[in-house]
C-alpha positions, 0 to 999 in steps of 0.5 A: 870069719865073723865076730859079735862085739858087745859095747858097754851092756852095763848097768848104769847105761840101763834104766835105773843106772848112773847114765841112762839109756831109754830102752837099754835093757830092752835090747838084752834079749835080741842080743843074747840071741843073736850070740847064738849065731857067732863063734868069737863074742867079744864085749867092750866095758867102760871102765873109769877112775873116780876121776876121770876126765869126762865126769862134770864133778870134777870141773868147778862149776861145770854140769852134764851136757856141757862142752869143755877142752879136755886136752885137746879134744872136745869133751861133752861132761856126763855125770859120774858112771862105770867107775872101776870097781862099782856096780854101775861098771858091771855088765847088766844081769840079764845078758849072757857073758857064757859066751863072751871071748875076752872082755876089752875095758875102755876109758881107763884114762883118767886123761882122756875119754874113751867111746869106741872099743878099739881107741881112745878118741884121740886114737892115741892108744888102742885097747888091742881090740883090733890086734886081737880080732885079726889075730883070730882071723876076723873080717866081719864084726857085727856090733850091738850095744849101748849107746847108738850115738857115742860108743856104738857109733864110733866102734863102728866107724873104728871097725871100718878104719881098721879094715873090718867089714861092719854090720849094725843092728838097730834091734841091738841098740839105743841112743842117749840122744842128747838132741833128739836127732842123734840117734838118726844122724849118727846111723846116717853117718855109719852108713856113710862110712860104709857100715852095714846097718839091719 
């Protein structure tokens, strides 16, 4: 069985939002029709405390795009988004939730930060993302969301970790692209890892 996994529509990684992504929303239509061809449609939501971790303003003297340790892992700061309870956490407007399974939040943690749907990047705890897929009999996820170069790629890269035949539509999905390669090297790197990419 194949599943679709949604990875962090939301509002403020579309334009207008608190971390945006060029172009995000322009992925909504060819998602909401690609929902039309999957049985299980599952959606992974970056869901924050006000303090978390990963947010610039909450290290002195620290600004988005800077690099610190955060417990061990290295940790790029971004400026505040997808706190828990605001608009910005809420999924865009436009895309079809009808369909969507179960919802898995991510970044909870005020500790650590959270990319991939299926574990936090320390791969510390898991968000019961794979357990449940497995539980339904999936062996093939296909993946579309925001962003190309952080959360899409490494619920890609988990998803081939946790046995699961992956695909990958480009259509389905834009980069921050912090450096201007980005985008490119992280398609480079799934398809490496053995994802499917379309």
């Amino acid at each position: 069985m194949k599943a679709l996994i949604l990875v962090d529509i939301q509002n403020d990684f579309v334009p207008g939002g608190k971390l945006a992504v060029a172009g995000g929303d322009e992925i909504i239509p060819f998602v909401n029709e690609l929902q039309k061809e999957f049985e299980l449609i599952v959606a992974t939501q970056d869901f924050h405390p006000a303090d978390h971790g990963s947010f610039a303003v909450n290290h002195t003297g620290k600004k988005a795009g800077e690099f610190i340790d955060l417990h061990g892992l290295q940790q790029v700061l971004w400026p505040v988004h997808c706190v828990q309870g605001s608009e910005g956490a809420d999924f865009v407007k436009s895309l079809d939730m009808s369909r969507v399974d179960k919802v898995f939040p991510k970044g909870t943690d005020k500790e650590i930060d959270s990319y991939s749907g299926f574990f936090d990047n320390g791969h510390r705890k898991s968000t019961g993302m794979a357990a449940y897929l497995h539980e339904k009999g999936v062996t093939e996820v296909h993946v579309v969301g925001l962003a190309a170069d952080y959360c899409v790629k490494f619920t890609a890269l988990d998803a081939i970790r946790e046995g699961f035949q992956t695909v990958l539509y480009k259509e389905g999905t834009r980069g921050v692209n912090l450096s201007p390669e980005d985008s490119k090297k992280a398609f480079e790197e799934m398809k490496l890892a053995g994802v499917k990419i379309i």
